[in-house]
N, C-alpha and C positions, 0 to 999 in steps of 0.2 A: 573404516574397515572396508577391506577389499576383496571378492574372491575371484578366479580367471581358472576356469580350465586346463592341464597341460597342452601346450603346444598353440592353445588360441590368445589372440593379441588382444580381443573385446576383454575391457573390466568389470567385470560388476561392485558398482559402491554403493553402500547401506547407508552411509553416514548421511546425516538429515538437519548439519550444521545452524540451518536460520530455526531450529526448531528444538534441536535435540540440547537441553542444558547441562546433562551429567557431568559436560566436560569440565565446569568450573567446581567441580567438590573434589573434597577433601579425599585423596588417595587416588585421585582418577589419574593424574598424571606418572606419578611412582608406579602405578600396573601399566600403565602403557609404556614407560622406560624398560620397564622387567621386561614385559613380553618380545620388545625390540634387541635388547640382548639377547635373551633365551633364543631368539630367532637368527642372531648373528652368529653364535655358535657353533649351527649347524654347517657353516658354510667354510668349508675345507681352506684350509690358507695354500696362497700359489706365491714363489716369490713372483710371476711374472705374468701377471693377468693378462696382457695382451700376445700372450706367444701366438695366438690362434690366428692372430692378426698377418699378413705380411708385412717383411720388413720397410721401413723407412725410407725413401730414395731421396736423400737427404742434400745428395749434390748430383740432383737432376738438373739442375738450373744452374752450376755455378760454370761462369768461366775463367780464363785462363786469369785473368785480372786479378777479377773476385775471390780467387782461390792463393791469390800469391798475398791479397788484401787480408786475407782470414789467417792466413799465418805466418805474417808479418805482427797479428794484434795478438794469435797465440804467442808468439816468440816474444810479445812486449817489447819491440825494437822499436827506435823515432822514423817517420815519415822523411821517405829522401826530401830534401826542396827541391822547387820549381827550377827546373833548370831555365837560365837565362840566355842560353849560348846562341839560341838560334834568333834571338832581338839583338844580339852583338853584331856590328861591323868590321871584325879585324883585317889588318894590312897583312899580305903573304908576311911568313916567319921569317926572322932572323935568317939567313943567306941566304933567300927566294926572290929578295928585292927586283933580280933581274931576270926571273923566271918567268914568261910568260906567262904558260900553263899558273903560274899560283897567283897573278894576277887576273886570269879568266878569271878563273874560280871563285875571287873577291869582287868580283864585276857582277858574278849572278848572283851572290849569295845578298848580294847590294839592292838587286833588281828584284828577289824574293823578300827581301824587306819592305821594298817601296811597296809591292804590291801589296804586301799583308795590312801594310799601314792604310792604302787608298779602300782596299776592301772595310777595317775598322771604320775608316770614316763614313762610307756610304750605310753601314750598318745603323751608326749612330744617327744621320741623317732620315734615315727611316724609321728608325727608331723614335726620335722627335716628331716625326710625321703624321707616326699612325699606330706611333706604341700604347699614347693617350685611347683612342678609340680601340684600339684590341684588346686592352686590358677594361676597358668597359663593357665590349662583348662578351670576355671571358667571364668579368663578375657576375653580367646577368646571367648567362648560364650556370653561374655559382648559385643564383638566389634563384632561379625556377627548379634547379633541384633538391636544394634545403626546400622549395616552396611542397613540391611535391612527394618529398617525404616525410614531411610535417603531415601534410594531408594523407596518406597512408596511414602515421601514426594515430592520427585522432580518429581515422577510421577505424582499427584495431581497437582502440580505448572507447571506441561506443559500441562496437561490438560486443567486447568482453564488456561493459556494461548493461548490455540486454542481456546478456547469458545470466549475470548475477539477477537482476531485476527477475528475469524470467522463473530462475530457480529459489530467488526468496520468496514469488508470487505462488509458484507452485508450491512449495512446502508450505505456505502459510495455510494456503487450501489444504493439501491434504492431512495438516497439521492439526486442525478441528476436529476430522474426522476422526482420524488416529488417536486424538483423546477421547474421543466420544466412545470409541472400539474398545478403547483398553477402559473407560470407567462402564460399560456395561461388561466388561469382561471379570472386572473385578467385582460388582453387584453380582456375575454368576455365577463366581467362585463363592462370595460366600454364602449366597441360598443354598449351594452346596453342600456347603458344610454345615450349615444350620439344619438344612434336611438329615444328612448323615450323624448329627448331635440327636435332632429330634428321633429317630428311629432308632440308633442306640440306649433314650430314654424309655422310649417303646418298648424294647426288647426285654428291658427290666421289668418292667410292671408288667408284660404277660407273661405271667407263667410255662414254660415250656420252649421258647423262643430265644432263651439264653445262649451262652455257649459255654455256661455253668450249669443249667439244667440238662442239655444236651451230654453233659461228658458225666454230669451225678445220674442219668436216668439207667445206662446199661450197670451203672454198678449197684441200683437198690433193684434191678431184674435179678441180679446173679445171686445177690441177697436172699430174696425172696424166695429160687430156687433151689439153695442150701437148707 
């Protein structure tokens, strides 16, 4: 049970869990179901609970690519293939055999090959060199940060550890008391009653102190008057 002020964020909770047992008997759960309905009732239906919100900027990030990618997989169409044309070497076309001009043309497109090839190779070459040790550096930066968020984690789970310890610790104290309060509370209650039985038996046996006496006495005066 919870109560909070309008407009303020502080809760105040009553519930006394390492202490308070009601919760395991018979009916306690069915009235706390009723009461969680009875209380959803109140709460006016919206089709669109978030309208309050601003909208979405849902293709704030996308580019030109991403955006031809996205409904290319709405339209369910097949991914073009890899075009292969620029790893080809073709000879000038059919009647260009004597064309200069389309034998340049076949001469760089020749010399953009070679290049791309010599570049793969040195990639590879470095790749074998020092792929092994960078991909060691990388994993240990992989395992100092699993390292150190492990240790955050276990910081958090000893923390909310103490809070529980703290809170079973404390209600267990004040949990003594609090029986102690309510079984002299109930010893007052019924000296009460036993006083209030007892002076009720009083009131019988002294003549006059009734509140049968009191309502017979003006009628044997009016009596006695006639």
């Amino acid at each position: 049970m919870a109560s909070a002020a309008a407009g303020d964020v502080a809760v105040v909770v009553d519930a006394l869990p390492y202490i308070d047992h009601e919760y395991d008997e018979t009916g306690v759960r069915e009235a706390v179901l009723a009461m969680v309905e009875e209380e959803t009732r109140r709460y006016r239906p919206t089709k669109n609970y978030l309208e309050h919100l601003p909208a979405l900027k849902l293709h704030e990030f996308e580019t030109e690519i991403l955006r031809a990618e996205l409904e290319r997989l709405q339209a369910r169409t097949p991914m073009d293939m890899i075009s292969m044309k620029r790893y080809e070497l073709p000879p000038p076309p059919h009647g260009r055999h004597n064309d200069l001009q389309a034998w340049a043309e076949a001469v760089d497109n020749s010399h953009a090959q070679l290049e791309q090839q010599i570049t793969r190779i040195v990639n590879l070459e470095l790749l074998e060199k020092y792929g092994a040790e960078s991909w060691r550096g990388h994993i240990d930066v992989l395992v100092n940060i699993v390292r150190d968020l492990q240790s955050r984690l276990q910081d958090v789970r000893r923390k909310i550890q103490d809070i529980h310890y703290e809170r079973k610790t404390r209600q267990t104290e004040v949990g003594d008391e609090l029986r102690l309060l309510e079984s002299e509370w109930v010893g007052l209650v019924s000296k009460n009653y036993e006083i209030e039985r007892a002076c009720a038996e009083l009131e019988k046996e002294i003549p006059g102190t009734s509140k049968d006496d009191e309502t017979q006495e003006p009628i044997a005066k009016k009596t006695r008057s006639e």
